[in-house]
C-alpha positions in Angstrom: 0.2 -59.3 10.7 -1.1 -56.3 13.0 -3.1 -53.6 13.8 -0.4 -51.4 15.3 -1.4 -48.2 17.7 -0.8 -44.9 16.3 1.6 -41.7 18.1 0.0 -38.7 18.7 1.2 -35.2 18.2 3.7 -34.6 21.0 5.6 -38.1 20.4 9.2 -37.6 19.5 9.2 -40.0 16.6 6.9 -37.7 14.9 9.5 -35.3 14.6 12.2 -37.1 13.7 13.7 -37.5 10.2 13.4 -41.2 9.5 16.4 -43.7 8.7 16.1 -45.7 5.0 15.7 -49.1 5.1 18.9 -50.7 4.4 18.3 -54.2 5.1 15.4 -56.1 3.7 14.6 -59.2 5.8 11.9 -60.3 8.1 11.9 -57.5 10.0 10.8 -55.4 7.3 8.6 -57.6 6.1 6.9 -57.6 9.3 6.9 -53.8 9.3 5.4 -53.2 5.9 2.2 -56.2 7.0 1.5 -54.2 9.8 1.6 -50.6 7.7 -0.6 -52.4 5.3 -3.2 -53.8 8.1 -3.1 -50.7 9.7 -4.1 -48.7 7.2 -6.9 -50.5 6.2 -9.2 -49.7 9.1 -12.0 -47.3 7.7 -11.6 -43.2 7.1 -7.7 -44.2 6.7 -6.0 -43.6 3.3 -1.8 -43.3 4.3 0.4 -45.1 7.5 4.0 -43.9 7.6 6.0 -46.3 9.8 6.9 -43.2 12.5 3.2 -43.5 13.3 3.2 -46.8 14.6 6.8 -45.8 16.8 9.4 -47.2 13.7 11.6 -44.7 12.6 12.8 -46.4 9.0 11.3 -44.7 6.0 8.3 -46.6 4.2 4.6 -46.0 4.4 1.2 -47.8 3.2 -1.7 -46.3 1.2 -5.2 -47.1 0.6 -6.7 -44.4 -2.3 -9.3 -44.4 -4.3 -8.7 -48.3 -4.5 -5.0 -48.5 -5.0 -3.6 -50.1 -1.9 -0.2 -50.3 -1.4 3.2 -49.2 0.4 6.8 -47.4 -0.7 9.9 -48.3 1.0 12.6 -45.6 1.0 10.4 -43.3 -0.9 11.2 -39.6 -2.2 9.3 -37.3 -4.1 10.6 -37.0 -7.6 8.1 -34.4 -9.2 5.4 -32.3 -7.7 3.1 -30.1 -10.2 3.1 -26.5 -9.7 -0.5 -26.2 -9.8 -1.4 -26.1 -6.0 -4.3 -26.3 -4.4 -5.6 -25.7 -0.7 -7.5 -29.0 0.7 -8.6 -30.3 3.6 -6.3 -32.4 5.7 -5.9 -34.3 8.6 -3.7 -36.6 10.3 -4.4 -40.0 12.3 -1.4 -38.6 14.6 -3.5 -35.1 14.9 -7.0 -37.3 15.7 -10.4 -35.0 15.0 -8.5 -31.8 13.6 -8.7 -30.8 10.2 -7.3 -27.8 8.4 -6.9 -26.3 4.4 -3.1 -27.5 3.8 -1.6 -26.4 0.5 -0.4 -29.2 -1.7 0.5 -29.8 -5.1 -2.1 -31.3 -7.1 -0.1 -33.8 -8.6 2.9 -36.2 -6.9 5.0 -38.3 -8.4 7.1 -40.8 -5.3 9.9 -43.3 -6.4 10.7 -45.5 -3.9 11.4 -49.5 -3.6 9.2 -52.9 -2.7 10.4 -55.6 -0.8 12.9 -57.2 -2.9 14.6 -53.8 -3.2 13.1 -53.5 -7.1 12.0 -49.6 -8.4 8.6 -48.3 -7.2 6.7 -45.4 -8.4 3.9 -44.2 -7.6 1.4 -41.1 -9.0 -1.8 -39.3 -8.5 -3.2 -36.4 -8.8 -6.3 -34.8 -6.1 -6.6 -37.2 -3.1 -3.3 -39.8 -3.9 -1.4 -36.4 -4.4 -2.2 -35.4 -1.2 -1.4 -38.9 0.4 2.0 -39.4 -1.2 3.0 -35.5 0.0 1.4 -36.1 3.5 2.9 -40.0 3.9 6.9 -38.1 2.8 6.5 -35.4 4.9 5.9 -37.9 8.1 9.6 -39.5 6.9 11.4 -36.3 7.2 10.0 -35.8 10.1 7.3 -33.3 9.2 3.7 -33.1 10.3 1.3 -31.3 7.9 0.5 -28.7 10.7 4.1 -27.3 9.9 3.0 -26.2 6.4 -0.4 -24.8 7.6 -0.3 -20.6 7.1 0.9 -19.1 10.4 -2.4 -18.2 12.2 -3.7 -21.4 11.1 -0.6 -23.5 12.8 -1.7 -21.2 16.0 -5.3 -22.6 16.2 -4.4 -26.1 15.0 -1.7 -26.1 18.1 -4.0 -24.2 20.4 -7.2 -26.7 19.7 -4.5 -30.1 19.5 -3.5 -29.0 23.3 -7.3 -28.7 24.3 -7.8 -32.4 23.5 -7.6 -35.6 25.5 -5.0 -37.4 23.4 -2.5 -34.3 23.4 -0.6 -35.7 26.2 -1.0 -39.3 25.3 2.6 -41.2 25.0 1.9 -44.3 23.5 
């Protein structure tokens, strides 16, 4: 469908916990094209729909070559092996910051005809399905960054042109 623009730290949506998707018509349909063509542009690998301005939970993905999209997803299992890895955020543009995540996620969710979706990984699609979740609950990863971390990541986000940005 579209190549939607993405909010930037600082945009209300960002912060809000997202509504499910209740109704599955066009509208949704629309919504889950454009999550799907807007993740696919390159150094991309997960679009929740409060990045493009929607406030409905579902996201897209693009790992490792699995490319897809959960509608009303949830976490259902997270390992307790952890790990620290690098993350960023295309809402947080050029800023990247050791996040701790569980190595492994497991994310039940729907598809378009309202039928059970789940999806896994471990490394990388981990990471995704955590990072994609959190932006439904209205979370950005820099909340979960250790607190003198948080303090740079905000100091160096408000030094940058697109800080500001409303879009």
């Amino acid at each position: 469908m579209a190549v939607r623009e993405i909010r930037y730290f600082g945009d209300p949506v960002l912060t809000t916990p997202c509504d499910p998707v209740t109704r599955f018509d066009k509208s949704v349909e629309s919504l889950i094209a454009d999550l799907m063509d807007t993740v696919d542009a390159p150094g991309r690998a997960g679009l929740a729909a409060p990045q493009i301005g929607v406030s409905l939970r579902a996201f897209s993905y693009r790992v490792d070559g699995e490319h897809g999209y959960v509608i009303n997803p949830e976490i259902a299992e997270l390992s307790e092996e952890t790990h620290e890895i690098d993350e960023g955020c295309l809402s947080v543009p050029e800023l990247w910051f050791p996040t701790r995540r569980a190595k492994h996620a497991v994310v039940r969710g729907v598809d378009l005809n309202n039928e059970p979706v789940v999806v896994q990984g471990t490394g990388t699609m981990a990471q995704c399905l955590q990072h994609e979740t959190d932006h439904l609950d209205g979370k950005l990863y820099l909340s979960r960054l250790e607190p003198d971390r948080r303090k740079q990541a905000l100091r160096e986000a408000r030094g940058t042109d697109w800080f500001w940005a409303r879009r």
